[in-house]
C-alpha positions in Angstrom: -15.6 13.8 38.7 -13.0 12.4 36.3 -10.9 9.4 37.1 -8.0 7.8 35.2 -8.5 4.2 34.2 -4.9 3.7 36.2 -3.6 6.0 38.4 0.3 6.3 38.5 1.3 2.3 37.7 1.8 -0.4 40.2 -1.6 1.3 42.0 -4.8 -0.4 42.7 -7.2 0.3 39.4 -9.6 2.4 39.5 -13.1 3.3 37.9 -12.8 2.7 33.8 -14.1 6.4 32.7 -16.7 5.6 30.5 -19.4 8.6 31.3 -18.8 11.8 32.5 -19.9 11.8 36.3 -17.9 8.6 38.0 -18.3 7.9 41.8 -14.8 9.1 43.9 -11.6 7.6 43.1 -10.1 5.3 45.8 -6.5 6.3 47.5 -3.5 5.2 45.6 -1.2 2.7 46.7 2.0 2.7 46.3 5.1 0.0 45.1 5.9 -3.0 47.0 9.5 -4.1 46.6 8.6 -7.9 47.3 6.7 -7.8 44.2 10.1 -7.9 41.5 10.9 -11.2 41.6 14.1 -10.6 40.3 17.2 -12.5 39.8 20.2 -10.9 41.1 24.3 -11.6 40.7 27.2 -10.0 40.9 28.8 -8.9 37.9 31.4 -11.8 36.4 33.4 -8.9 35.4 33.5 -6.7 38.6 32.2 -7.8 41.9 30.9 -4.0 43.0 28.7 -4.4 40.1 25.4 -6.1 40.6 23.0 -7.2 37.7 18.8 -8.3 38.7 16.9 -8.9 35.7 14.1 -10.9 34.4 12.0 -12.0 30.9 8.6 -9.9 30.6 7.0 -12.2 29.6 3.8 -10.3 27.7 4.9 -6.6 27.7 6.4 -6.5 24.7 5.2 -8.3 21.6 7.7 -9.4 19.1 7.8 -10.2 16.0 8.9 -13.4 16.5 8.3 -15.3 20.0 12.0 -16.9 19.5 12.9 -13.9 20.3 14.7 -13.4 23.6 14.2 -10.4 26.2 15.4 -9.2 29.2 14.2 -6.3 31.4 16.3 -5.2 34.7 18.6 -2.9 36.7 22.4 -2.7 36.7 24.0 -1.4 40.1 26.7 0.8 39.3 28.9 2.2 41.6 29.3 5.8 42.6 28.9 8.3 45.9 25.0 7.8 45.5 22.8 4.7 44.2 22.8 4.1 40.8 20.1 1.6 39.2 20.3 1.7 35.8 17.4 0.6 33.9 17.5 -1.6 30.6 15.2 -3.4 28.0 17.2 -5.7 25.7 15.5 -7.4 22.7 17.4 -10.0 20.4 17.2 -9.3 16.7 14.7 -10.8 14.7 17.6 -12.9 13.0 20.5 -14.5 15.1 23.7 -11.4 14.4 26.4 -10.4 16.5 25.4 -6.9 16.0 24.3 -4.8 19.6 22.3 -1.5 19.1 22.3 1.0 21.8 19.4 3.3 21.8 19.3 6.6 23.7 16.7 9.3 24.1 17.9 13.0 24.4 16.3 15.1 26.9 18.5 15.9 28.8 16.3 13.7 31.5 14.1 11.5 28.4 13.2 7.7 28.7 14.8 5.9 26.3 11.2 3.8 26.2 10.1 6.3 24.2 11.9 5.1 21.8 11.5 1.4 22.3 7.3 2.1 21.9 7.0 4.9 20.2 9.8 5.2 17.4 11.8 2.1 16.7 11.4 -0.7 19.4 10.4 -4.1 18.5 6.9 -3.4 19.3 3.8 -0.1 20.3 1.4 0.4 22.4 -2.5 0.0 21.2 -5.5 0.2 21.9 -7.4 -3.1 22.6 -11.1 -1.5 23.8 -11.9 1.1 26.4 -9.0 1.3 29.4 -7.4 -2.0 27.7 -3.9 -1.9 26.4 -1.2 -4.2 24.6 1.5 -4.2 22.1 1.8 -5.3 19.0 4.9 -6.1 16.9 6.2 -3.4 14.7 6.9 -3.9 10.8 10.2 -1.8 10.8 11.4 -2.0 14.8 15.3 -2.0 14.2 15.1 -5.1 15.6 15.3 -6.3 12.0 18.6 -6.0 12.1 20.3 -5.9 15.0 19.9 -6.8 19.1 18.6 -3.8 20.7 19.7 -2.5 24.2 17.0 0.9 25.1 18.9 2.8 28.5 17.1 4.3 30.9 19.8 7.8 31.8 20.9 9.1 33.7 20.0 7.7 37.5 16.0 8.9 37.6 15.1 8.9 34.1 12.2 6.6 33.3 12.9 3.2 35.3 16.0 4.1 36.8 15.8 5.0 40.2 18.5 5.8 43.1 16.3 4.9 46.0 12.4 4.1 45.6 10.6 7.6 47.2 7.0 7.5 47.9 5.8 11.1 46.6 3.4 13.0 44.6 2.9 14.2 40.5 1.1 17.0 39.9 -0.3 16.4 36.3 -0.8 20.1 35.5 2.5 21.4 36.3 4.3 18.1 35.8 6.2 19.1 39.3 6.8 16.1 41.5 7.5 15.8 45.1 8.5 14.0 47.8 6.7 13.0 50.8 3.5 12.3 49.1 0.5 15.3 49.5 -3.3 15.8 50.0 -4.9 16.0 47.0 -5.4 20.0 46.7 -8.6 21.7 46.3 -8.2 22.6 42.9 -7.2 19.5 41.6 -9.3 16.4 40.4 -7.6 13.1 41.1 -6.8 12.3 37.9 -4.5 15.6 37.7 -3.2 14.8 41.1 -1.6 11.1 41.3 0.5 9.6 44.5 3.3 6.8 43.5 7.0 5.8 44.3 9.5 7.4 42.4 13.4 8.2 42.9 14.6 10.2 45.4 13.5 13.3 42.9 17.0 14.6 44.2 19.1 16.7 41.5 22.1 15.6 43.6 21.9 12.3 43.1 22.1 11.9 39.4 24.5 12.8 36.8 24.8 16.7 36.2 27.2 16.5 33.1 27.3 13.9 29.5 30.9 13.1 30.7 29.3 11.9 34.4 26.4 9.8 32.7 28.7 8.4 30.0 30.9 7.0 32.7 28.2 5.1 34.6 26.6 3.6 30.9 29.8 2.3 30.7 29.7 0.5 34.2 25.9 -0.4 33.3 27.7 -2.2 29.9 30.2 -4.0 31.9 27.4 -5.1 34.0 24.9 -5.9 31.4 27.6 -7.7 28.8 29.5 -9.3 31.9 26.2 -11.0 32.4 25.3 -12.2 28.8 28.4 -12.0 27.0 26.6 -13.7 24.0 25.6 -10.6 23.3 28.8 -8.9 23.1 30.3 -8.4 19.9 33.4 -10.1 19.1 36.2 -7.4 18.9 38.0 -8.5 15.7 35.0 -8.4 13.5 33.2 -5.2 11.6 30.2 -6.2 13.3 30.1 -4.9 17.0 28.6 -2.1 18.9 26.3 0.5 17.3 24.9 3.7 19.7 22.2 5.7 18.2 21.0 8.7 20.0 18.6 11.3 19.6 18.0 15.1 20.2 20.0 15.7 23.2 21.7 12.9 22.3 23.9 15.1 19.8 26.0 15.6 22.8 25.6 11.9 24.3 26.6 10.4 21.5 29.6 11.4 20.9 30.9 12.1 24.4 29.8 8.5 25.2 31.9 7.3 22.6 35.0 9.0 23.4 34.6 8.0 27.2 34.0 4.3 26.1 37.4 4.0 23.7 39.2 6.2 26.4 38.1 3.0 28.6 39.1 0.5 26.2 42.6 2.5 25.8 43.1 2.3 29.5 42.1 -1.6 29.3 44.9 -2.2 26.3 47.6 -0.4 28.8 47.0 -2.2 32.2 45.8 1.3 33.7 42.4 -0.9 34.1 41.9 -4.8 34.9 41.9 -7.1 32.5 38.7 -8.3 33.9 37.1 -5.7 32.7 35.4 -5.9 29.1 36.7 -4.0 26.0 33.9 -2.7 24.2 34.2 -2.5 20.4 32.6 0.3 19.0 31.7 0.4 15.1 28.8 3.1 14.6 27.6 6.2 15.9 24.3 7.4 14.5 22.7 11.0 15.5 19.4 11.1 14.9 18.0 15.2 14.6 20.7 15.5 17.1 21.8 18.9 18.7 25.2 18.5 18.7 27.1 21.6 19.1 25.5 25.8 19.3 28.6 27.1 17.6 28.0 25.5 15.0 24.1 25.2 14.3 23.3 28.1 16.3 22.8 30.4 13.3 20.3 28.1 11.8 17.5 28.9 13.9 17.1 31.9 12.2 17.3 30.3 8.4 15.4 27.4 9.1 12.8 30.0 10.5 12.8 31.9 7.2 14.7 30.0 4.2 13.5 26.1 5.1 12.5 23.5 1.8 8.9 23.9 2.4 8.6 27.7 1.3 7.5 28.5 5.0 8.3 31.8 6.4 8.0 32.8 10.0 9.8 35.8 10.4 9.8 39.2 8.6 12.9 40.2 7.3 13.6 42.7 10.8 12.6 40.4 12.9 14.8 37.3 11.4 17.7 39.9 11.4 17.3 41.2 14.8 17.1 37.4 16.0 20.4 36.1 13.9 22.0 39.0 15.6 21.5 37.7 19.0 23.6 34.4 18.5 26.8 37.0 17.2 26.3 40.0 20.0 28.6 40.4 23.0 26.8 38.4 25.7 25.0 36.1 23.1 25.6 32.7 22.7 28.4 32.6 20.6 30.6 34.6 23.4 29.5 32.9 26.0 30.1 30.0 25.1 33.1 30.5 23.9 34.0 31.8 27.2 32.5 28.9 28.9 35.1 26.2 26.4 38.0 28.2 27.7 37.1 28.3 31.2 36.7 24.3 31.5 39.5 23.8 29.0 42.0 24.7 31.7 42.7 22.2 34.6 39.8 21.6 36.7 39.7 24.2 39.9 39.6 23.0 43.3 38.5 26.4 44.6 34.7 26.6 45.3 34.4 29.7 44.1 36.0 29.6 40.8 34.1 26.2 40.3 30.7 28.4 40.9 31.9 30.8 39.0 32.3 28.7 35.4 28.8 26.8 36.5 27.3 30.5 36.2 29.0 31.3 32.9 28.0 27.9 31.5 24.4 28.3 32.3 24.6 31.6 31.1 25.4 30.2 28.0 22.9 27.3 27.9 20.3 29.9 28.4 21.7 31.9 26.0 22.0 29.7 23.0 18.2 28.0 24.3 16.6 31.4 23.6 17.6 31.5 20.1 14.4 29.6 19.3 12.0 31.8 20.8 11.2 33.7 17.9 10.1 31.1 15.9 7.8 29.7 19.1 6.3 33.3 18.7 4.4 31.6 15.7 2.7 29.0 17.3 4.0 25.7 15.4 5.6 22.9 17.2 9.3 22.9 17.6 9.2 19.8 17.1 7.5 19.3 13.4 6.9 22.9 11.3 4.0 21.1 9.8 2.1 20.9 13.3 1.0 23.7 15.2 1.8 23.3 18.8 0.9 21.7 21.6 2.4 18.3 19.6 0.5 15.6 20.4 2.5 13.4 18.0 4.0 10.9 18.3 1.0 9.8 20.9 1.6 8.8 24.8 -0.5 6.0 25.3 2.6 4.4 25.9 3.6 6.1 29.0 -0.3 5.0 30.3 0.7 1.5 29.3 4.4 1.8 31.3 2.4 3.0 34.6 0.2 0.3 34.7 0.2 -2.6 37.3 0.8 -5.5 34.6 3.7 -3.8 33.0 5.4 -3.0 35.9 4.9 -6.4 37.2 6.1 -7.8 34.3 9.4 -6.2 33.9 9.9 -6.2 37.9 10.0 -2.4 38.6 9.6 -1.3 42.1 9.0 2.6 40.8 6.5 4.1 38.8 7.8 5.7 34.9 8.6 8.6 34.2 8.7 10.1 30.6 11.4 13.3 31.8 12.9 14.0 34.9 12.8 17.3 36.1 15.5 16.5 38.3 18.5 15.1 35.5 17.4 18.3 33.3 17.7 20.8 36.5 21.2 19.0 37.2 22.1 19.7 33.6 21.2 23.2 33.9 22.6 24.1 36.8 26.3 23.1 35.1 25.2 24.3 31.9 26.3 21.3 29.9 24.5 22.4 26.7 27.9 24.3 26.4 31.0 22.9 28.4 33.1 21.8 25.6 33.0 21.6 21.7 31.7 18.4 20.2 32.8 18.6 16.6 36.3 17.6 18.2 35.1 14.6 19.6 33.4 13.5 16.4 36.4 14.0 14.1 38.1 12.1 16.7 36.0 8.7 16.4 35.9 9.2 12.7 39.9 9.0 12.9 39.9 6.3 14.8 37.2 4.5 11.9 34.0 5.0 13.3 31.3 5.0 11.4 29.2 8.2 12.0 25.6 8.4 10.7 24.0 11.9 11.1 20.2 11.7 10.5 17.5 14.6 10.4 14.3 15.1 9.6 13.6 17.9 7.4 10.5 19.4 9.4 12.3 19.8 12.8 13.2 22.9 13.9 14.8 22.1 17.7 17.2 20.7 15.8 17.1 21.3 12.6 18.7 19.6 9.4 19.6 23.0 8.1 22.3 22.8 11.2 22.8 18.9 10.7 24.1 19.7 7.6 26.5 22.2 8.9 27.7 19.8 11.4 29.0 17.3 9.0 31.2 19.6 7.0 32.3 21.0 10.3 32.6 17.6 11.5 34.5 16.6 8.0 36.8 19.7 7.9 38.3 19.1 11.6 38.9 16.0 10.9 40.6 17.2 7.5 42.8 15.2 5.3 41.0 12.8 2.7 38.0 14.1 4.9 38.1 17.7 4.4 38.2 17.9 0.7 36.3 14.6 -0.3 33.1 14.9 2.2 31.8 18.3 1.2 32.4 17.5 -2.8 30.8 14.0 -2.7 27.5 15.0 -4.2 24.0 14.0 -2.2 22.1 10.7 -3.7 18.9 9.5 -3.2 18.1 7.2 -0.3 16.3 4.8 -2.2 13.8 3.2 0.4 12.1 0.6 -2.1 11.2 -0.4 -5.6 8.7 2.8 -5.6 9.9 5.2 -2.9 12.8 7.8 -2.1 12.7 8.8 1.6 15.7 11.7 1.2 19.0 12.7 0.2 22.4 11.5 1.9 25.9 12.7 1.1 28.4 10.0 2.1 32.3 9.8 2.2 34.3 7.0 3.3 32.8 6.5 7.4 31.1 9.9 7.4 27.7 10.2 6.3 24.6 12.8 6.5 21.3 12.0 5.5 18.2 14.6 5.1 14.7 12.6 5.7 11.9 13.9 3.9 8.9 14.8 5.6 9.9 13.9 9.1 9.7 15.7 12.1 12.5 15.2 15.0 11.2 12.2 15.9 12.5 10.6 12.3 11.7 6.6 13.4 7.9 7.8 14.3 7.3 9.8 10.8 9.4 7.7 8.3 9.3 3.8 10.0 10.5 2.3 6.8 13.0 5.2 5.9 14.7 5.5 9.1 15.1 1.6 9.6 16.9 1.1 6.2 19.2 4.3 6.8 20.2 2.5 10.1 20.9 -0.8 9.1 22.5 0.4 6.1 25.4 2.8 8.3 25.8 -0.4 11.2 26.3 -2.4 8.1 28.6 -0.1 6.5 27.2 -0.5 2.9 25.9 2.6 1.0 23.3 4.6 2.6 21.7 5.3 -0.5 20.9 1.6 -1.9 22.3 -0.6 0.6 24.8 -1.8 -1.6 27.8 -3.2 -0.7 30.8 -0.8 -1.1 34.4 -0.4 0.2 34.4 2.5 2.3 38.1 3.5 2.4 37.3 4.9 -1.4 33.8 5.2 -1.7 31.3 8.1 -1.9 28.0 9.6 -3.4 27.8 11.6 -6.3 24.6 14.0 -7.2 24.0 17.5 -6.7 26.2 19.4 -3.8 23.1 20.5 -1.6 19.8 19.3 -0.7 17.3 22.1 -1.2 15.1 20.3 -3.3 11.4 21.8 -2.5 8.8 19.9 -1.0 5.1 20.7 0.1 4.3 21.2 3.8 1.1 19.4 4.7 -1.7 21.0 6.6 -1.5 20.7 10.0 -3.7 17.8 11.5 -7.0 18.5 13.8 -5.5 18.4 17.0 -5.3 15.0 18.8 -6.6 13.6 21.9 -5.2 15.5 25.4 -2.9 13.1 26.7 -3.4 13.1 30.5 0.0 12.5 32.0 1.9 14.9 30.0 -0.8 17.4 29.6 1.1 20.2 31.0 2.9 20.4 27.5 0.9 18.9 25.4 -2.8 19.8 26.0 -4.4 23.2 24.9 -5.5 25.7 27.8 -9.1 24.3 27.5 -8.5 21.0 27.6 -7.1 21.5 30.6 -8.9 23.5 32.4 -11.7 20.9 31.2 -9.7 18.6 32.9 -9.6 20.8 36.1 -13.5 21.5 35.9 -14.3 17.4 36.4 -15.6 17.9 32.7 -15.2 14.9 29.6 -13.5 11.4 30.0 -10.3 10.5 30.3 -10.1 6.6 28.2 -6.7 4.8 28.3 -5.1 7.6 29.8 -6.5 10.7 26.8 -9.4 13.1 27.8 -11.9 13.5 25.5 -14.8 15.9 25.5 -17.2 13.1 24.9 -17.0 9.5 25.2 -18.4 9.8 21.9 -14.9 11.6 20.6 -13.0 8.3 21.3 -12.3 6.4 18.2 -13.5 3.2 19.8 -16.5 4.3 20.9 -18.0 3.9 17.1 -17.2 0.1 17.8 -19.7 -2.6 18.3 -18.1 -4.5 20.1 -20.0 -6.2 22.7 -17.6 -7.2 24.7 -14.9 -4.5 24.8 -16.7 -1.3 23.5 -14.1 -1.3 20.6 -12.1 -2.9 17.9 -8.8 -4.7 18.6 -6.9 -2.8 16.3 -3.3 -4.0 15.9 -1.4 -2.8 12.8 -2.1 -4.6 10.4 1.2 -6.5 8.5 2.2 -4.5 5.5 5.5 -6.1 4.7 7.8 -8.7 5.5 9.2 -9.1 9.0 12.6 -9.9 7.9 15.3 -8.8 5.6 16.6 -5.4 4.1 16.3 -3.9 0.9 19.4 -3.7 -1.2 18.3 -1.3 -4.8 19.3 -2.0 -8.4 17.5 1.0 -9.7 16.4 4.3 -9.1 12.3 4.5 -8.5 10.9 5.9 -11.8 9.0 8.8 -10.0 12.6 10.0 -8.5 10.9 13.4 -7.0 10.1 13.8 -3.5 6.4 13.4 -2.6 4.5 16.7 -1.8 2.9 15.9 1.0 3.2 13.5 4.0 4.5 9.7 2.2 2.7 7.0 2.8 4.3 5.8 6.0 3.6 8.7 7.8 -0.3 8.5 6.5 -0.3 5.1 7.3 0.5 5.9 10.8 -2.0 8.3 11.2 -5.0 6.3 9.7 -4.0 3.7 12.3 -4.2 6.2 15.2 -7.8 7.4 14.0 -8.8 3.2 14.2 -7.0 3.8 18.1 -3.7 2.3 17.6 -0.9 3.8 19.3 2.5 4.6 18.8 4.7 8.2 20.3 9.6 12.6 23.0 12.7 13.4 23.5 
């Protein structure tokens, strides 16, 4: 029999799995409320608001210990309990600048992104069933304070009302009361904990519904510490970056938050209330709109930079005629815009009605990657044949365990994706409900900065459609816009003294940068890259050396595409089986290894053999293995501003050394990581 070194986080521990055959795992217990220790006000701004928070004090390390943190839950109001989780890091170097950082999903912890891409520090491993954090070189905590949100209501550590219930670890379905353990599960596939309600009706089933209630978590949140609020009169104030799903977030979060600040300017909301000046948007491989990218899947299939072709020439024609045929995704959609363009129904019927031709859409537009899943590679990195165990998922093992959740005063257990935000998404088919180019050439108007970012080996949302964003993006908003953007010619991004990490056209506010050799996860592939490209759009400089520039004239010149050719690597030897998310990302015998009682399952991955974990090689007599933080490869401070262009301008072939890097750490058992 297998057991888990922790079952689902705030539980008793159990038996470290060190050999195959371990004695029976003892009940779970679930989360005691007394055990937050929280401190809890009202909101200074608005009274309905309440704010409990606390320092975790060792769950995160940082770079620097000066460095202030704050973990907790913002009350919002609304016709159900909202908690909205947050984990707030100061910059490494006292700035005014405020980061927000979402995941995608929709329904995906933004703590994925805190451990796993770009948060101040990751997840490793410290010996058999042991693990910590360690500082990371390039967490965009370099430049900026960083605020990682937990949305909508039930994502990660945001919770409506704690639920006592049941995962199922093969299925990833959770319910509520809690069940037996079923005969044809071990315990480790079958874990007891207290979640949210696990309610689809009590969470936000639209962007517009979740950007509303960030807005009420900000008021909380900067209410609260308004040191950490940008002054409004500055360039420097608040930057959101989201990712994947985020496509949509981003920029319907924006234009909810200025419609809020507009209201705030006319009297039509208090006073009280905080205005909250917005500077930056940056999309990271961000699905933003099907009209527009929709009839990439196909190319990016069969015409990508890395000479790759997954399609023959029928089958890529029959699937880029789906996206143009009457009931494909470009009608319905388009018939789901013009139902919810017109004033908002009141009859239940009608209101059904366009929920049905909206999901009709979603599922439409969704299926237009199913061809290229035919070939077996990860949606999520062309390189990697699927299931993707990269980046890895120690960190959600780390999240569930008693410490952590001690530490940051959570009276629920984590969870990575909600089933319950993306079924309320479906069911109004939000993929589709209203164009989002609009909305972007809006905020550019207005003199936003807007960063799109996209790795060039990610299909789900592929830069191939990022591209075509922009100039969509560039053309609505016209003027100076629609003739300078698509002639300003792409320039190197020039990382460092020896490295260029992509191309980026940029005109004016409006920039898009290809990444090479990253997958949609672009902080997890290209660290250094992806934290320069950031700070250099919240800083407004150039994107391509950092320089300093006036935008209201400025713009890169260089070639007018970015097809330059580059190798694909070969797909790694598959990783370890990562327990808790092993229903999509653990190979069919894994699993039913898993089910079968067979292997070991060491800080939360199955193994065949304790003799397959990295550690085990160790000899250390104390732990079983190495300590193995990441070793410090760089200063901890500063940017990097070029003079020149690196002598060995081309692209590397193969994976640069950041990514490699990564991935000789992870054989030594570090740990970095979804949507």
């Amino acid at each position: 029999m297998l057991c888990s070194s922790n079952s689902l986080g705030l539980f008793v521990s159990l038996v470290a799995v060190l050999v195959p055959v371990l004695a029976p795992c003892s009940l779970a217990q679930f989360a005691s409320p007394r055990s937050a220790n929280l401190t809890t006000i009202a909101s200074p701004v608005d009274p309905g608001i309440t704010i409990s928070y606390k320092v975790p004090d060792g769950a995160c390390t940082t770079a620097f210990d000066s460095q202030q943190q704050f973990t907790g839950w913002v009350n919002v109001p609304g016709r159900f309990p909202t908690n909205v989780f947050f984990w707030f890091v100061a910059a490494r170097v006292p700035t005014s600048a405020l980061t927000i950082w979402l995941n995608g999903g929709p329904g995906s912890s933004s703590m994925f992104g805190l451990f796993a891409e770009n948060g101040p520090c990751e997840v490793v491993e410290r010996g058999a069933n042991r693990l910590g954090t360690a500082a990371r070189d390039w967490g965009w905590d370099r430049a900026s304070n960083m605020l990682f949100i937990d949305q909508p209501n039930q994502v990660g550590f945001s919770y409506d009302t704690p639920t006592n219930g049941s995962v199922d670890l093969v299925s990833g379905e959770a319910v509520a009361p809690p069940r037996p353990l079923p005969s044809d599960r071990p315990p480790p596939a079958f874990l007891n904990g207290t979640f949210a309600s696990l309610n689809p009706n009590n969470t936000a089933n639209t962007t517009k519904i979740a950007a509303g209630a960030v807005w009420h978590m900000l008021q909380g949140f900067l209410g609260t510490f308004p040191q950490y609020n940008p002054p409004g009169n500055t360039s420097v104030g608040v930057n959101l970056f989201a990712e994947s799903y985020g496509g949509r977030y981003g920029p319907v979060f924006f234009e909810t938050w200025e419609e809020q600040n507009s209201k705030r300017r006319n009297g039509t909301l208090s006073n009280s209330t905080l205005d909250i000046h917005l500077v930056s948007l940056g999309i990271v491989n961000g699905c933003v709109d099907d009209l527009v990218q929709g009839p990439y899947y196909t190319a990016m299939a069969v015409n990508n930079t890395y000479g790759l072709s997954l399609l023959s020439p029928v089958r890529a024609g029959l699937a880029n005629a789906t996206f143009y045929q009457a009931g494909g995704c470009q009608d319905l959609t388009t018939q789901c815009r013009n139902a919810t363009a017109s004033p908002a129904p009141t009859d239940p019927s009608l209101i059904a009605s366009i929920n049905s031709l909206c999901r009709a859409a979603t599922n439409a537009c969704n299926a237009l990657t199913e061809p290229y899943s035919e070939s077996g590679r990860s949606l999520y990195d062309m390189a990697h044949q699927a299931p993707e165990t990269f980046p890895p998922s120690f960190y959600i093992e780390y999240l569930n365990t008693r410490s952590v959740q001690e530490a940051i005063g959570s009276v629920v257990n984590y969870t990575d994706n909600s089933n319950s935000v993306y079924s309320a998404f479906q069911t109004m088919g939000d993929w589709e409900r209203d164009a989002t180019v609009p909305k972007l050439a809006g905020l550019l108007t207005r003199g936003v900065r807007i960063g799109l970012v996209y790795g060039d080996r990610d299909y789900i949302c592929n830069w191939l459609g990022g591209e075509a964003v922009s100039l969509s993006v560039a053309s609505t908003t016209g003027g100076v816009y629609g003739v300078g953007f698509p002639n300003s010619g792409y320039a190197p991004i020039i990382v460092n003294d020896s490295y260029i990490g992509g191309v980026v056209r940029q005109f004016g506010n409006l920039s898009f940068s290809r990444i090479y050799q990253a997958g949609h996860f672009v902080p997890a592939y290209q660290p250094e890259t992806a934290f320069q490209v950031f700070a250099r759009i919240i800083m407004g400089t150039s994107v391509s050396t950092g320089a300093s520039v006036n935008l209201t004239s400025f713009n890169t010149t260089g070639p007018l595409n970015a097809t330059s050719s580059l190798a694909l690597p070969t797909s790694p030897t598959a990783g370890p089986c990562f327990v808790r998310v092993m229903y999509s990302a653990c190979p069919a015998d894994a699993i039913q290894s898993i089910l079968d009682s067979e292997g070991v399952i060491i800080n939360g991955a199955w193994y065949s053999a304790s003799s397959n974990w990295p550690g085990a090689t160790s000899t250390s007599p104390t732990t079983g293995a190495t300590s193995t933080s990441p070793a410090v490869t760089s200063p901890l401070t500063g940017l990097f501003t070029a003079t020149a262009t690196p002598q060995s301008a081309a692209p590397r072939s193969a994976a640069p050394i950041e990514r490699t890097t990564i991935m000789a750490i992870l054989l030594f058992a570090t740990v970095l990581v979804t949507l």
